[in-house]
NUMI-618624 format. One line per 2 residues: number of its first residue (from 1); for each residue x, y, z of C-alpha. Coordinates in nm, 4 decimals. Example, Ala and Ser with C-alpha at 12.3 -4.5 7.8 and 13.67 -1.06 7.14 Angstrom:
<rolums>
1 = 1.2300/-0.4500/0.7800  1.3670/-0.1060/0.7140
</rolums>
This chain:
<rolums>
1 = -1.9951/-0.8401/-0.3079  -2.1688/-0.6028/-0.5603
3 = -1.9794/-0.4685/-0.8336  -2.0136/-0.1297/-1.0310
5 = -1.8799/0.0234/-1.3376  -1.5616/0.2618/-1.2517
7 = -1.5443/0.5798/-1.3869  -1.2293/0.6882/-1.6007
9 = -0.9382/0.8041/-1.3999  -0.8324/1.1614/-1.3411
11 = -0.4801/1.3104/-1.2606  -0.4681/1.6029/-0.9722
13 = -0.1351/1.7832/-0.8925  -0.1088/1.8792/-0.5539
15 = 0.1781/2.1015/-0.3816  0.4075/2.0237/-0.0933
17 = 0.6651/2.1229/0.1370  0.8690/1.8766/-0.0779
19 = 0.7319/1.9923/-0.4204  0.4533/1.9254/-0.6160
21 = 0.3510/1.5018/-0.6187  0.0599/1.3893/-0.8344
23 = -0.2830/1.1774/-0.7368  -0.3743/0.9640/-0.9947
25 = -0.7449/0.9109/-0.9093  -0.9350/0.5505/-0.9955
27 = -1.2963/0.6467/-0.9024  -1.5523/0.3907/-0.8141
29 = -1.8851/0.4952/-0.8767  -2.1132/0.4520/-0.6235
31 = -1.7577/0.4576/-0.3365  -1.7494/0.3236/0.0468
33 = -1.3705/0.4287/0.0926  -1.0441/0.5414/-0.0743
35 = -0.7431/0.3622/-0.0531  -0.4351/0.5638/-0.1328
37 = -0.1299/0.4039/-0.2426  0.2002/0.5122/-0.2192
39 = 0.4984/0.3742/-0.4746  0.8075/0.1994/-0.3908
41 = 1.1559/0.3547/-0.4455  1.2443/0.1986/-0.7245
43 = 0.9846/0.2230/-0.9086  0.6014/0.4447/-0.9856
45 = 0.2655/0.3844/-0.9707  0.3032/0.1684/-1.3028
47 = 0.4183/-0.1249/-1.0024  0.2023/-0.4485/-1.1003
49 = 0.0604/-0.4377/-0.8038  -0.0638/-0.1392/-0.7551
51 = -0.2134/-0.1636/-1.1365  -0.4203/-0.4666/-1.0324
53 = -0.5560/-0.3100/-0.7259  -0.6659/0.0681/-0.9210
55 = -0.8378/-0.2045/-1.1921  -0.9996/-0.4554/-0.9505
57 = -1.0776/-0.2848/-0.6569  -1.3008/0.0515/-0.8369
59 = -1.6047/-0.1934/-0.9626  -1.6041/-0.3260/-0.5570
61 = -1.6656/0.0221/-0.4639  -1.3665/0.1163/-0.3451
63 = -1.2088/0.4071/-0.4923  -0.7677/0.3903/-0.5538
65 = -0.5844/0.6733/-0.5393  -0.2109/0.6436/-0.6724
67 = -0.0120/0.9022/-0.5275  0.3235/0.9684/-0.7301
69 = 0.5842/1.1472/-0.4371  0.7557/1.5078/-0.5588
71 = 1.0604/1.3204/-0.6393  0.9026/1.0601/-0.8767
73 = 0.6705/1.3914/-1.0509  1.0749/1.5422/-1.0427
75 = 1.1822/1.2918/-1.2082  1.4698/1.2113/-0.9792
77 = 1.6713/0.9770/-0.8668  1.7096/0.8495/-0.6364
79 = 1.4425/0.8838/-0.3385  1.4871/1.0844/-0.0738
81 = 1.5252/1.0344/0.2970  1.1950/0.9234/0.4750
83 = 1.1299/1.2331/0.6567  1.0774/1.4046/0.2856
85 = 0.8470/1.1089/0.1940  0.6470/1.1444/0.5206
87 = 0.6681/1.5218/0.4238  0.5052/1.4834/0.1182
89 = 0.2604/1.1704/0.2485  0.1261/1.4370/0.5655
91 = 0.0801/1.7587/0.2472  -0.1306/1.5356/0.0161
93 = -0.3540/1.3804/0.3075  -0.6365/1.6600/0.2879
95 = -0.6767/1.6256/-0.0384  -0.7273/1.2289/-0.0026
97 = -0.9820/1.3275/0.2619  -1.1532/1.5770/0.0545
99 = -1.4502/1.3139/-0.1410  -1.5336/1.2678/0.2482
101 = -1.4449/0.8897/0.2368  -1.2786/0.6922/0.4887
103 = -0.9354/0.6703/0.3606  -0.7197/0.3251/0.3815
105 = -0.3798/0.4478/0.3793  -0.1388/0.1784/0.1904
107 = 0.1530/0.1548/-0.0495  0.4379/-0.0836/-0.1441
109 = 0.7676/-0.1195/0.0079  0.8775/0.2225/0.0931
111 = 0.5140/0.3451/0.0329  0.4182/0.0971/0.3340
113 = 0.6663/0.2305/0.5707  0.5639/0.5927/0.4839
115 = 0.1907/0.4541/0.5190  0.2497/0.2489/0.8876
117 = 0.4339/0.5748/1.0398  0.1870/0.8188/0.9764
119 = -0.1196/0.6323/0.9953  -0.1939/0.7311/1.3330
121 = -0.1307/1.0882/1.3112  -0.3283/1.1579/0.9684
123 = -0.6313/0.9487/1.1225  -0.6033/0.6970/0.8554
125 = -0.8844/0.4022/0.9339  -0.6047/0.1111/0.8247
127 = -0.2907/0.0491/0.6273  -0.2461/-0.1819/0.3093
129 = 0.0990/-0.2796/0.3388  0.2387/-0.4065/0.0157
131 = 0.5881/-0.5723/0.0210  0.6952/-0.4165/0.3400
133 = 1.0768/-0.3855/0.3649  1.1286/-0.5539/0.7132
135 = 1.4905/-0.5794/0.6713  1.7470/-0.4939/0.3449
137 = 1.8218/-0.8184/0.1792  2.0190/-1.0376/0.3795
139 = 2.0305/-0.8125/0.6815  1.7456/-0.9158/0.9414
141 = 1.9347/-0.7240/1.2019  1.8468/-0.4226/1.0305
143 = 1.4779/-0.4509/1.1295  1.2121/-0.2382/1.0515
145 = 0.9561/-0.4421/1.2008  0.9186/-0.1142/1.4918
147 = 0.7052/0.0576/1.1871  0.4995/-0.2189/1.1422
149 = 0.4240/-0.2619/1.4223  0.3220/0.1179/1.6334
151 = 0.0846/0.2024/1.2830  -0.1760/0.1712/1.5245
153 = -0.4354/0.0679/1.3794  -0.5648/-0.2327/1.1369
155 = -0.2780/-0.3599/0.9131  -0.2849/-0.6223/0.6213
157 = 0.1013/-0.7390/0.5039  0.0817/-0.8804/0.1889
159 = 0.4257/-0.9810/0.1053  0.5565/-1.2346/-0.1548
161 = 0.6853/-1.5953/-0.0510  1.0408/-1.5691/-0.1789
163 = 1.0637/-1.1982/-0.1147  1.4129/-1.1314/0.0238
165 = 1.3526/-0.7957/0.2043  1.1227/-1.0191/0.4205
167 = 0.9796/-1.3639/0.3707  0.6517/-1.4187/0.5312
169 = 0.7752/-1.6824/0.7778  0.9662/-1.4557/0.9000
171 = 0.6342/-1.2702/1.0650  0.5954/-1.5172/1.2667
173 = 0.8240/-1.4182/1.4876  0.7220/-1.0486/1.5366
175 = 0.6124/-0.9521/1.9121  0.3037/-0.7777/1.9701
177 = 0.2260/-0.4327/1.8500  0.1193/-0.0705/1.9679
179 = -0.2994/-0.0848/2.0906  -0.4758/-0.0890/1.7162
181 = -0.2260/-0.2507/1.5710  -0.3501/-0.5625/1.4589
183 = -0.2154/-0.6627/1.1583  -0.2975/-0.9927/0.9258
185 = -0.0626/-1.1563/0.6923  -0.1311/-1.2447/0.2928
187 = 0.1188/-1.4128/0.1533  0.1415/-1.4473/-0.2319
189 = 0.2902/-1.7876/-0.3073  0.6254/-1.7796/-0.5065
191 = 0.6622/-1.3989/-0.5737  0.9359/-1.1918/-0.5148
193 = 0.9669/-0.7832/-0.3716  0.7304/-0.6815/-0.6732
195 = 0.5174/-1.0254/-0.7114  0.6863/-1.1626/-0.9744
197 = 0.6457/-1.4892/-0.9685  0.9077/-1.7637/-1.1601
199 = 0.7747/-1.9189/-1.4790  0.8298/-2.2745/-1.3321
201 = 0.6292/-2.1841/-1.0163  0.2898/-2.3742/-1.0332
203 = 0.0562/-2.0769/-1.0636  0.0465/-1.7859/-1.2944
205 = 0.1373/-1.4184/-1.2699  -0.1959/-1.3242/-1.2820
207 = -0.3123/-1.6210/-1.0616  -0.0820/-1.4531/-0.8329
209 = -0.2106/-1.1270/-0.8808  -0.5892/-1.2515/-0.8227
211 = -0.4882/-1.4112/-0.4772  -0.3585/-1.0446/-0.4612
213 = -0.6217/-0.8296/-0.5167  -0.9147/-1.1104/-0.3992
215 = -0.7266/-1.0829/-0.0979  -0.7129/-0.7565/-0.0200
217 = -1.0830/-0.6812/-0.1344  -1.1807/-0.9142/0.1001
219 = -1.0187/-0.7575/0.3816  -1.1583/-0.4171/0.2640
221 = -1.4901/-0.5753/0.2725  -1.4748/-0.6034/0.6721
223 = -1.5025/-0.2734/0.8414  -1.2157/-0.1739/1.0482
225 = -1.3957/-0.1250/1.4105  -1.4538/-0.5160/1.3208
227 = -1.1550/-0.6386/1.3549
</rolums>
């Protein structure tokens, strides 16, 4: 895989139904695709995760847009309902089209969910799921697998090993999905929702983070008619 220098990043601001949200744009230089992540709703674009993918993923061509939601550029707390995320998500979409890229729609927990139900609608050419909630904590009745499952088109989990809103065994059991759904599984040993991993756990946080972002730049690397 060749690499390239990434250019510095640049903030845009663009409106919505639900206010105004905020692109924070990691530009490769010589790009094959964007991939837009979304944040969780706890937590901002400053989510480990999505830091190691907008710093490894730019020099492998692929440019990372982190898209802060209205509520998050607000300042408030606490998220609102998904309809106002998916709200926001559908408003910012032209402007993630706009450098005429393919864009990989993607973000991490409630990012992912916002990702997976509007992929197919907004023409998105996969979904990076990161930490997708498929249940709250200790309820896997509540299952949000349904999401996961009609995106409808190519879908890579990557989910932590001792993450409780979903463990990665716990795929195993999913049925089939919608046509184009075909989604693969990377599981980060040992980490929790946000990829934390334990200090006693035999590998590192940012040997976790590498099988991370390796991971998912290998899975860029295929084009998604392939698959």
């Amino acid at each position: 895989m060749t690499s390239d220098t990434a250019a510095e990043p640049d903030q845009q601001t663009v409106e919505t139904p639900a206010g105004d949200a905020r692109i924070t744009w990691h530009p490769a230089k010589r790009p094959r695709r964007v991939l837009a992540l979304g944040h969780g709703a706890g937590g901002g674009i400053e989510a480990r995760d999505l830091r190691a993918l907008a710093a490894a993923l730019p020099p492998l061509g692929i440019t990372v847009a982190l898209v802060e939601q209205p509520w998050r550029v607000a300042g408030k707390k606490p998220a609102p309902a998904p309809k106002t995320l998916d709200t926001g998500w559908r408003a910012l979409w032209p402007a993630l089209e706009k450098p005429g890229l393919p864009v990989v729609a993607g973000g991490r927990s409630a990012g992912a969910r916002v990702a997976c139900r509007t992929a197919r609608e907004l023409g998105a050419h996969a979904v990076l799921a990161l930490s997708f909630p498929l249940h709250p904590p200790g309820r896997p009745e509540k299952s949000r697998a349904a999401e996961l499952l009609e995106a409808g088109v190519p879908t890579l989990v990557v989910q932590g090993g001792n993450d409780p809103f979903g463990r990665p065994d716990e795929y195993a059991e999913l049925p089939g999905g919608a046509p184009g759904s075909v989604y693969e599984l990377l599981e980060v040993p040992y980490g929790d929702h946000g990829f934390a991993v334990p200090k006693r756990a035999p590998l590192s946080q940012d040997e976790a983070l590498d099988i991370l972002t390796e991971g998912v730049a290998a899975w860029l690397a295929v084009p998604a008619a392939a698959r």
